[in-house]
TORKOL-4160 file (C-alpha; in steps of 0.2 Angstrom, whole numbers, padded with zeros to 4 digits, m for minus):
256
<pt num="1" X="0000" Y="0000" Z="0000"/>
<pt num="2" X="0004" Y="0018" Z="m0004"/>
<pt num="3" X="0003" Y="0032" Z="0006"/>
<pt num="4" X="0004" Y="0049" Z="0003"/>
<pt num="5" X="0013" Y="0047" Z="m0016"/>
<pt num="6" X="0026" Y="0063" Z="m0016"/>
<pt num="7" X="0041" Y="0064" Z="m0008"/>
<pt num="8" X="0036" Y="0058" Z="0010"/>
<pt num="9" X="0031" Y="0041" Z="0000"/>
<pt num="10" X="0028" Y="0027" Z="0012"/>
<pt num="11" X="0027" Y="0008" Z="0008"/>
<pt num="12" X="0018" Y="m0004" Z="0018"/>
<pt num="13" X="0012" Y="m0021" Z="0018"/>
<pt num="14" X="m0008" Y="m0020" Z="0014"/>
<pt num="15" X="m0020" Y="m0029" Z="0031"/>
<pt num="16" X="m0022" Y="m0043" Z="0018"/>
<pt num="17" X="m0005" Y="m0046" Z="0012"/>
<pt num="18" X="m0001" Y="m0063" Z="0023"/>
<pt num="19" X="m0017" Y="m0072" Z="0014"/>
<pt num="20" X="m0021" Y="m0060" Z="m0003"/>
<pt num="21" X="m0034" Y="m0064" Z="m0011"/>
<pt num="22" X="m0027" Y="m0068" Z="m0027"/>
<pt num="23" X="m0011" Y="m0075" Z="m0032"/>
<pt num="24" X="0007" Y="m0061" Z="m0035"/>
<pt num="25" X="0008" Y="m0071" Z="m0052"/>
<pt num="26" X="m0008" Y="m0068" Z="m0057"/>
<pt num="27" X="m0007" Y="m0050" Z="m0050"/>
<pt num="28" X="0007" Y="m0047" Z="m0061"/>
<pt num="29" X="0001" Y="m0053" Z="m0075"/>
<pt num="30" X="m0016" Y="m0042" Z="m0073"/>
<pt num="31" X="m0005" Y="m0027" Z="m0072"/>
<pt num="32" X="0005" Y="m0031" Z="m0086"/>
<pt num="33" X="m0011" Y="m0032" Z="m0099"/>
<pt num="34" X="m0017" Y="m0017" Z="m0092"/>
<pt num="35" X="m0003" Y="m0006" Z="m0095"/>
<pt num="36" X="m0001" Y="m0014" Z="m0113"/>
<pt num="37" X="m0019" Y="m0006" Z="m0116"/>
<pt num="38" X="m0016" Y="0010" Z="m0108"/>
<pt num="39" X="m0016" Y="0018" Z="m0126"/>
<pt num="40" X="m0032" Y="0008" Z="m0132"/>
<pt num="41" X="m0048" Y="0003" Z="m0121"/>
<pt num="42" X="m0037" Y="0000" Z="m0106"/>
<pt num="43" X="m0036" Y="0012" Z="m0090"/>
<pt num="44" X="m0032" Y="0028" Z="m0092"/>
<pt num="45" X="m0017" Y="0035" Z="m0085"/>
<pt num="46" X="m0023" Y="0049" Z="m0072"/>
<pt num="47" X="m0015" Y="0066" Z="m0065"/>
<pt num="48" X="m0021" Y="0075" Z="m0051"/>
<pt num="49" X="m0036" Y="0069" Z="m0043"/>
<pt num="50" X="m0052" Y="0085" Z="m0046"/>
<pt num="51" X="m0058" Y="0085" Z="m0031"/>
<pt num="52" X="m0073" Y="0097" Z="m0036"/>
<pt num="53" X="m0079" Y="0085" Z="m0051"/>
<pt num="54" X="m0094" Y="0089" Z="m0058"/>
<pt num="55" X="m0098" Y="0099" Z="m0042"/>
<pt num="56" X="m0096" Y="0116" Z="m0050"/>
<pt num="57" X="m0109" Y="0129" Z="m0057"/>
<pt num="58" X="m0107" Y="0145" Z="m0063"/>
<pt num="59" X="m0124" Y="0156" Z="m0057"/>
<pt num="60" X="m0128" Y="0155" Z="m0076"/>
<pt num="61" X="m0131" Y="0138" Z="m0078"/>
<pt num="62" X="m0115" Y="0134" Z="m0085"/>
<pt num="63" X="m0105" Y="0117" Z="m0077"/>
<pt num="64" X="m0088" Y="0121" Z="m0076"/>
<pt num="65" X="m0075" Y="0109" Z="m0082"/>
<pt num="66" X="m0057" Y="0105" Z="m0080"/>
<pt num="67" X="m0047" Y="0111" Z="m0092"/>
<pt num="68" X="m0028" Y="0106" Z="m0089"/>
<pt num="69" X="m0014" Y="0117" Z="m0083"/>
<pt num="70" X="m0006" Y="0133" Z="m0081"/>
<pt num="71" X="0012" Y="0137" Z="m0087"/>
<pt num="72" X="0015" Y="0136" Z="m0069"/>
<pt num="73" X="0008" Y="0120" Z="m0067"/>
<pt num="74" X="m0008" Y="0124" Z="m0057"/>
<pt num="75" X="m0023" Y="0114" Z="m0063"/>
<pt num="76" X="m0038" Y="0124" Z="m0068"/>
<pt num="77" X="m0056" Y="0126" Z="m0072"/>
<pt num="78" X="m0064" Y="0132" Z="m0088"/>
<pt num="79" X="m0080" Y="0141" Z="m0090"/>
<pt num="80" X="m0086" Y="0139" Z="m0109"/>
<pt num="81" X="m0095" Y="0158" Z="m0116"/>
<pt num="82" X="m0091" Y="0165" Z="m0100"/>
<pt num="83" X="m0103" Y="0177" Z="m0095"/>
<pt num="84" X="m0105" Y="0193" Z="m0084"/>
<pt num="85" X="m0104" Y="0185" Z="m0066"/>
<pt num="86" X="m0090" Y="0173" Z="m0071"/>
<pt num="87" X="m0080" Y="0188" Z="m0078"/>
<pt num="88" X="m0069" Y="0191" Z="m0092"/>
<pt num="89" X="m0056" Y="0177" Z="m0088"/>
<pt num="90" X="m0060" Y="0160" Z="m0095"/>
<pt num="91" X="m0050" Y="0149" Z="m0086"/>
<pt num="92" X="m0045" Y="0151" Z="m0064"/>
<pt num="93" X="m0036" Y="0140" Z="m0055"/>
<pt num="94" X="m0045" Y="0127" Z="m0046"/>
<pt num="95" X="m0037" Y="0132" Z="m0028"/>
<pt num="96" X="m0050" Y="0145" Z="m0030"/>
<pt num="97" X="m0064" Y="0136" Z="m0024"/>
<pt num="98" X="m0055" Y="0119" Z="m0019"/>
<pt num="99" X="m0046" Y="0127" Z="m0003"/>
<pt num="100" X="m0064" Y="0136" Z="0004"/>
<pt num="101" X="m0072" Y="0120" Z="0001"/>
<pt num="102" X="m0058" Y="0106" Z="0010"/>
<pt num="103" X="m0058" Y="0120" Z="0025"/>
<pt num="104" X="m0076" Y="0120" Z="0027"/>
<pt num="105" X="m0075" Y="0102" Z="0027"/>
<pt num="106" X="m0060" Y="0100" Z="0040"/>
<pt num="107" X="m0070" Y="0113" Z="0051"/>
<pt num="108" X="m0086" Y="0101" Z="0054"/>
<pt num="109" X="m0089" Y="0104" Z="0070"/>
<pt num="110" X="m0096" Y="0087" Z="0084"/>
<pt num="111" X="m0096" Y="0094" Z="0100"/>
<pt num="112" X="m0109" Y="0094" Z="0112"/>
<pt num="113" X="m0117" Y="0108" Z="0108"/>
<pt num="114" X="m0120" Y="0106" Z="0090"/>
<pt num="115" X="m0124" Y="0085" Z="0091"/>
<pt num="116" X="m0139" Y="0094" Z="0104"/>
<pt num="117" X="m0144" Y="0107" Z="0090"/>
<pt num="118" X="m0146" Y="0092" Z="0077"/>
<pt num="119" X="m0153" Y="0082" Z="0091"/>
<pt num="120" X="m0166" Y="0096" Z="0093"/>
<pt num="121" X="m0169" Y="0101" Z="0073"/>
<pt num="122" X="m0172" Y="0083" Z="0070"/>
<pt num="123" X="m0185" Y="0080" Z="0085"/>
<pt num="124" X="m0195" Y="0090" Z="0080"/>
<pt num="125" X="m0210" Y="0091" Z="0067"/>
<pt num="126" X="m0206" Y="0107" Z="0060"/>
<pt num="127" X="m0190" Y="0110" Z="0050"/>
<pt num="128" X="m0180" Y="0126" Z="0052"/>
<pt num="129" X="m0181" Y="0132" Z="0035"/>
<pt num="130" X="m0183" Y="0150" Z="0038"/>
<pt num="131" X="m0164" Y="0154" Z="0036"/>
<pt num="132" X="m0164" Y="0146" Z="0019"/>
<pt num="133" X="m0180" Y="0155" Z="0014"/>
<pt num="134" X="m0174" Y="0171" Z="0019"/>
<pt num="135" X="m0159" Y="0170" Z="0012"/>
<pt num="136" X="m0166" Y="0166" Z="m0007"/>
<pt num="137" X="m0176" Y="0179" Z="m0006"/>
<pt num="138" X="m0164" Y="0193" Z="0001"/>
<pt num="139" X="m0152" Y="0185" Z="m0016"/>
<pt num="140" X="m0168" Y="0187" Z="m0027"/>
<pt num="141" X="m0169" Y="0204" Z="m0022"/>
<pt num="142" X="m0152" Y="0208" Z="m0023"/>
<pt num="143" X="m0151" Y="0203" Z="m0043"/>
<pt num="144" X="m0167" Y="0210" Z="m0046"/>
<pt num="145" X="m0159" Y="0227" Z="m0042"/>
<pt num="146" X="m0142" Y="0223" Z="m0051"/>
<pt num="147" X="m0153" Y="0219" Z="m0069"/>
<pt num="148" X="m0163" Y="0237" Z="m0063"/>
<pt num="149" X="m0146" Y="0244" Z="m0062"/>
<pt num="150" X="m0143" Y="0238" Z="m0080"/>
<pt num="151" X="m0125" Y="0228" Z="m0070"/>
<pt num="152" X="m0135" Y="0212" Z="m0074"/>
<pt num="153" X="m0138" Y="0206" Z="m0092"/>
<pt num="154" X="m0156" Y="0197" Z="m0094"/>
<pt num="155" X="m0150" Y="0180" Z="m0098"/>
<pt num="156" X="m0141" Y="0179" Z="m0082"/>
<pt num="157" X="m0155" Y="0186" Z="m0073"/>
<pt num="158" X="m0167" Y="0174" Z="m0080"/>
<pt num="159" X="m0157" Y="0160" Z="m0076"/>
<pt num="160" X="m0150" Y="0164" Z="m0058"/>
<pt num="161" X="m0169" Y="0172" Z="m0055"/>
<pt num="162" X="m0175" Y="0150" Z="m0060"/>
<pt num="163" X="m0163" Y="0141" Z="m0050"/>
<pt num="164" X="m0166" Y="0154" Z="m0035"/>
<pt num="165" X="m0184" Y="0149" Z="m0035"/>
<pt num="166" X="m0182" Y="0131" Z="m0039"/>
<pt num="167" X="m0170" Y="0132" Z="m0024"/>
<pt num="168" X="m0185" Y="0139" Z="m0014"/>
<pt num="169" X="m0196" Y="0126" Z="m0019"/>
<pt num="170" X="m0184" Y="0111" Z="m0016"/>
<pt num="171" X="m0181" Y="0119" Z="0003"/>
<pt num="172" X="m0199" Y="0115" Z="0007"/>
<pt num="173" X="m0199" Y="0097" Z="0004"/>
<pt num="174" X="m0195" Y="0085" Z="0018"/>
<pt num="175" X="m0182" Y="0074" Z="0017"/>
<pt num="176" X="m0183" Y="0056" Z="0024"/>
<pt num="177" X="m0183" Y="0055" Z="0043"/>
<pt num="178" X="m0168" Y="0050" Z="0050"/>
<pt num="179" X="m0166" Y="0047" Z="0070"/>
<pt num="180" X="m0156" Y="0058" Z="0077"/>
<pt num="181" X="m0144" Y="0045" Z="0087"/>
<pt num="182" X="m0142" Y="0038" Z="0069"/>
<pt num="183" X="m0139" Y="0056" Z="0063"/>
<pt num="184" X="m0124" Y="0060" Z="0078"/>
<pt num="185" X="m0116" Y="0043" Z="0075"/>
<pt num="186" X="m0117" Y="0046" Z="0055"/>
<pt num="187" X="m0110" Y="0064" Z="0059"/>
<pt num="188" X="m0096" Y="0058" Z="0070"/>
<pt num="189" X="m0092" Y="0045" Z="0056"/>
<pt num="190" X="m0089" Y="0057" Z="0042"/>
<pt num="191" X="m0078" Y="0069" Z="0052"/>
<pt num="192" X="m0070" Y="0055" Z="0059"/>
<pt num="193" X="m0068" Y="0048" Z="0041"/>
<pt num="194" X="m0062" Y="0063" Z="0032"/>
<pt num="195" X="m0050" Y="0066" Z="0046"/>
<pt num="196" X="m0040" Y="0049" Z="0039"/>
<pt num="197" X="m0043" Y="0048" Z="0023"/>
<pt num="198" X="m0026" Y="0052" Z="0016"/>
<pt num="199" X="m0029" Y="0049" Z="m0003"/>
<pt num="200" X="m0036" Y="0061" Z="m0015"/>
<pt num="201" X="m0049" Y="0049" Z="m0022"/>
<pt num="202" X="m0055" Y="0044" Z="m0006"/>
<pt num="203" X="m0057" Y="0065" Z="m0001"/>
<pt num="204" X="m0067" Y="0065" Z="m0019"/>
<pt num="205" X="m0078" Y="0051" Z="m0012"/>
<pt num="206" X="m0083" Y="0060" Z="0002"/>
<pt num="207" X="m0084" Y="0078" Z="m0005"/>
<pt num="208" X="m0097" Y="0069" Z="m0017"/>
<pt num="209" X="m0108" Y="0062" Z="m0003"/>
<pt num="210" X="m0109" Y="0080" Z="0005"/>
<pt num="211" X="m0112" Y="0093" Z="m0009"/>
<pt num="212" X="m0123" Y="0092" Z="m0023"/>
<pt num="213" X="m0119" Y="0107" Z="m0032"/>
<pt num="214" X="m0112" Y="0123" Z="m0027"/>
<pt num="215" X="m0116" Y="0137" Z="m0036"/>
<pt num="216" X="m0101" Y="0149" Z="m0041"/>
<pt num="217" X="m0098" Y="0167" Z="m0049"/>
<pt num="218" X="m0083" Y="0169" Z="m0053"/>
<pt num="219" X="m0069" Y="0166" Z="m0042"/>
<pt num="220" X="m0084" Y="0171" Z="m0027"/>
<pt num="221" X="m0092" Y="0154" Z="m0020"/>
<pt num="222" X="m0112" Y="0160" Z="m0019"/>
<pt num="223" X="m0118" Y="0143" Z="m0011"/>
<pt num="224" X="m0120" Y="0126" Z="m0010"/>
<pt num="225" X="m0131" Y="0114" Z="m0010"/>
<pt num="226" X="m0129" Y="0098" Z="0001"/>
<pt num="227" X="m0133" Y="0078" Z="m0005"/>
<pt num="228" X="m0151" Y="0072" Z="0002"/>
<pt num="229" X="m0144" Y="0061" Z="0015"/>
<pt num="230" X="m0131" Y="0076" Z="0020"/>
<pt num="231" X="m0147" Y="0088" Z="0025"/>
<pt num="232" X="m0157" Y="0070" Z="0034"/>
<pt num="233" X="m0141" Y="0069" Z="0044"/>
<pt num="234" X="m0141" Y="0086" Z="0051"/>
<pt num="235" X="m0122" Y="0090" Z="0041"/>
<pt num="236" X="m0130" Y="0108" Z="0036"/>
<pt num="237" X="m0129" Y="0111" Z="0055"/>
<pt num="238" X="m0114" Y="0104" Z="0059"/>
<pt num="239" X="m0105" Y="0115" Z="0045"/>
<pt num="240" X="m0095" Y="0131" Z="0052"/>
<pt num="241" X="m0102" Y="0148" Z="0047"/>
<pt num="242" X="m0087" Y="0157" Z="0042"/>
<pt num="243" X="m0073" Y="0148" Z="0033"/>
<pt num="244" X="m0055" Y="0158" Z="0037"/>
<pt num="245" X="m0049" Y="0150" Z="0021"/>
<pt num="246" X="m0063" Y="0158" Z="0011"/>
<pt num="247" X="m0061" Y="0171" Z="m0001"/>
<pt num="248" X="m0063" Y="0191" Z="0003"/>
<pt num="249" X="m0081" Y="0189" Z="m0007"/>
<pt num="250" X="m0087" Y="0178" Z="0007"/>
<pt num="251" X="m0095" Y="0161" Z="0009"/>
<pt num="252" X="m0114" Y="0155" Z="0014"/>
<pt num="253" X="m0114" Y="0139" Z="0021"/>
<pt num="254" X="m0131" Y="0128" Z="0015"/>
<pt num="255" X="m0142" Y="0127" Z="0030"/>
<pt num="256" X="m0155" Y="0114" Z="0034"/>
């Protein structure tokens, strides 16, 4: 097994290494046909692991892609047409939203305090929704004055004005009911989880199983929107408000 794969590379032996489950011949010989298809329908070799894959989405409507490397090396981002919220620059580096995202992560937050906040918001019938609601409608009337202003071209408003609202509309629908013991013990199992995963893939895994999509504009992160079972487990509360890492623009952490 591999750990860290830079210059602090460690080798170990794997927990199954005394009875594997396949023989080293056969192993060898799997490898070896694999890298002999590398260049046809075999695996692909990959680079850097995009943690944010798919995640991204420009308040336009526009899914940002990866789009390899600057001169320096830094992986980027692409946004294809950009438009007026993105800015004029096509292509960031993907540190802009990556490093806000992995320190909102890190800072999940299991005291006692907030496992007796989910404990409560999951007891009881109603759901605290008002804090999403109000904070929709305070952005729809934010860009309602920006397209007055003429700072706002129509299409963007249309289209940040539609997902907005469907955003308004999806707050109001109850997820499944989790217990809230099942909720503290899923809690402390992601934080404790991210806390040793030391692989990128495995990082990727779990930023997958928390957001759904966050919605960008520009190099500014506008929100995010967490996985079903995320908000069911009480994850939106568990969240810090304020990311330090974050950029000056500022951050809104989803709420449940």
């Amino acid at each position: 097994m591999r750990r860290h794969r830079d210059r602090d590379e460690q080798m170990r032996a794997a927990p199954w290494r005394a009875d594997p489950p396949v023989s080293d011949e056969l192993w060898a010989r799997v490898t070896e046909v694999r890298r002999s298809k590398t260049r046809g329908g075999g695996p692909r070799r990959r680079g850097r692991v995009d943690l944010l894959g798919g995640l991204l989405e420009c308040v336009c409507g526009r899914h940002i892609r990866s789009d390899g490397t600057f001169a320096d090396g830094r992986h980027r981002k692409l946004h294809l047409e950009p438009c007026g919220a993105w800015g004029p620059q096509a292509r960031l580096g993907y540190e802009t939203w990556e490093e806000p995202i992995l320190a909102q992560v890190s800072g999940i937050q299991i005291g006692p305090s907030i496992m007796a906040r989910v404990v409560a918001a999951l007891g009881s019938g109603a759901r605290p929704v008002a804090i999403d609601r109000s904070r929709i409608e305070r952005q729809l009337r934010e860009i309602a004055l920006e397209h007055a202003a003429g700072s706002l071209g129509d299409e963007t408003y249309i289209e940040r004005s539609r997902q907005m609202r469907a955003s308004l509309s999806a707050i109001e629908e109850a997820p499944q009911r989790v217990s809230a013991e099942r909720a503290v013990a899923w809690l402390r199992a992601l934080a404790e989880t991210w806390e040793a995963a030391d692989v990128p893939e495995a990082r990727a895994d779990l930023l997958h199983a928390i957001y759904e999509r966050i919605a960008i504009a520009g190099s500014t992160i506008v929100g995010a929107r967490l996985t079903s079972a995320a908000y069911a487990n009480g994850l939106a509360l568990a969240l810090p408000d304020k990311v330090v890492m974050a950029r000056p623009e500022g951050f809104e952490p989803p709420t449940i």
